[in-house]
C-alpha positions in Angstrom: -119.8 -38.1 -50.9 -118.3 -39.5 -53.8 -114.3 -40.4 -54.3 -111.9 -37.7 -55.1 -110.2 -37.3 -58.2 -108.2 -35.0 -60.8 -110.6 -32.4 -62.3 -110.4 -29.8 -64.9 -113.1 -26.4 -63.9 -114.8 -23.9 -65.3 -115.9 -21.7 -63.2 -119.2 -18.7 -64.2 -116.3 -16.3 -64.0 -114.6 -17.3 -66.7 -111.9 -19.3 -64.6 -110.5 -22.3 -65.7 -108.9 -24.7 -63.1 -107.9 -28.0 -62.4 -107.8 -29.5 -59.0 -108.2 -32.4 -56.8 -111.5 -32.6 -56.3 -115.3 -34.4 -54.6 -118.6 -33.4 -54.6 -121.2 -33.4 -52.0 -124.4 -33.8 -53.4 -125.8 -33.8 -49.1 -127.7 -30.3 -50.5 -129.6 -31.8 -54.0 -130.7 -28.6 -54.7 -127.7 -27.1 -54.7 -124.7 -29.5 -54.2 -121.1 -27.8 -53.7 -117.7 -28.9 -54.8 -115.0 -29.8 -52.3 -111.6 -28.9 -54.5 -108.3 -29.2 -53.2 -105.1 -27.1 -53.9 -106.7 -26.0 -56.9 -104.5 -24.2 -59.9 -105.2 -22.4 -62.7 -102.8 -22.9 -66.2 -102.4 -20.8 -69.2 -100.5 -21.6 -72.2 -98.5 -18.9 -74.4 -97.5 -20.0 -77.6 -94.3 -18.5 -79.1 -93.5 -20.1 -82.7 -93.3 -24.1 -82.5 -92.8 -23.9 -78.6 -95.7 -24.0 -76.5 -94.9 -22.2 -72.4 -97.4 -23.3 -70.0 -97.7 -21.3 -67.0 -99.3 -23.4 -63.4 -100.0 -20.6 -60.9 -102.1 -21.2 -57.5 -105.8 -20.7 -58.0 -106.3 -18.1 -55.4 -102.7 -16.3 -55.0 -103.6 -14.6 -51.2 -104.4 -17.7 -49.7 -102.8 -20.3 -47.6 -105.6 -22.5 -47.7 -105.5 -25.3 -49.4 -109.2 -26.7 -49.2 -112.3 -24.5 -50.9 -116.0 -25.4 -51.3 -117.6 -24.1 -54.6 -121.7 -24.0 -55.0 -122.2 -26.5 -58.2 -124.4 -23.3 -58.9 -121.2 -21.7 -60.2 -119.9 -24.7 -62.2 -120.3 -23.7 -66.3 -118.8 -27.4 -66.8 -116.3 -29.8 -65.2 -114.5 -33.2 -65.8 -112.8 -35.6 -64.7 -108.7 -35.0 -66.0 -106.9 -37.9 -67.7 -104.5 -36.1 -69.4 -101.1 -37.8 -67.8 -99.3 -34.3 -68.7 -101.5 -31.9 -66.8 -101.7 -34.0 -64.1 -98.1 -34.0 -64.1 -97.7 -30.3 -64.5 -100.3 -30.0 -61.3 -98.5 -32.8 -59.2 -94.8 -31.1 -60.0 -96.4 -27.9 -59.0 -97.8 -29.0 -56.0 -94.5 -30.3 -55.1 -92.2 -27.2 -55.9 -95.0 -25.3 -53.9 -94.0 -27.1 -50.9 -90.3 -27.1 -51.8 -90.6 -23.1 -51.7 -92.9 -22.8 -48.4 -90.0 -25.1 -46.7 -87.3 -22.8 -47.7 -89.1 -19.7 -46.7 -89.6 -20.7 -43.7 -86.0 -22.1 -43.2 -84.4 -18.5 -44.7 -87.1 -16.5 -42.9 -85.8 -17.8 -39.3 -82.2 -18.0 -40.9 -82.1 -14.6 -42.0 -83.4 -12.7 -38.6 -80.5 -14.1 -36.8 -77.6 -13.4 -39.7 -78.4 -9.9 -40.1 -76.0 -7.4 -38.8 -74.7 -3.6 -39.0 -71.8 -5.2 -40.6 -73.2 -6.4 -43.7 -73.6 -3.5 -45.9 -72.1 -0.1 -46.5 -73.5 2.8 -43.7 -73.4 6.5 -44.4 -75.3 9.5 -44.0 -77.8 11.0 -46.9 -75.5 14.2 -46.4 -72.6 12.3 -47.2 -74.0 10.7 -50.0 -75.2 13.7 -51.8 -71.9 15.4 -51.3 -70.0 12.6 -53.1 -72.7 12.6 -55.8 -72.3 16.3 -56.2 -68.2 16.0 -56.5 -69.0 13.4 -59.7 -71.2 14.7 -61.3 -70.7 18.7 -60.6 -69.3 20.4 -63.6 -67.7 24.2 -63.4 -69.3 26.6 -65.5 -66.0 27.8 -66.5 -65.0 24.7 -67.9 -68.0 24.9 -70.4 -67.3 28.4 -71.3 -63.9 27.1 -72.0 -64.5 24.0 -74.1 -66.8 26.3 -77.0 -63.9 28.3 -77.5 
């Protein structure tokens, strides 16, 4: 098994991604790819400014760790690029930032919660104050084409 390092992916699908990454070449006929918290990034260019968009590889999972058959590799390479690795390490990072806070307001926010916090009523009640605003007497049509 070789060292790990920062890797830029394309996948047979069409997928681009970049990704920690090692190979283990135990299977010489078909070697796989051991990748690590691998994302995918996209840029959109609108006039002189260029918006690049970091999103997780696989959006359903928690995992962090995949193995990928070499099989399915159209080409890969080791990343230099100091910006991309920045974009994936600041990523990574805000990732983490978010998954702590969710976890913090998820617990927070079961115990906060009461019947006090919003307005209560009845769909009955509702509709009859919708139908007093916006209920207009036929009469006072009839009256206003006069």
């Amino acid at each position: 098994m070789e060292d790990e390092f920062y890797a830029s992916i394309k996948l047979v699908s069409g997928e681009e991604i970049i990704c920690i990454m090692m190979v283990d070449d135990s299977n010489p006929d078909d070697p796989f790819l051991i990748i690590q918290d691998p994302i995918t990034v996209s840029f959109d260019q609108k006039g002189i400014h260029t918006n690049v968009r970091v999103e997780p590889w696989l959006k359903t999972s928690t995992e962090s760790v995949y193995f990928v058959r070499l099989s399915k590799v159209i080409t890969m390479t080791e990343l230099f690029d100091k910006e991309m690795i920045s974009f994936y390490k600041d990523f990574l990072e805000s990732r983490e930032d978010y998954t702590d806070e969710d976890e913090l307001d998820e617990t927070k926010s079961t115990k906060d919660v009461s019947r006090k916090m919003g307005f209560l009523g009845s769909v009955q009640e509702t509709k009859r104050n919708l139908e007093k605003i916006y209920k207009i007497d036929s009469k006072d049509l009839d009256n206003k084409d006069s």
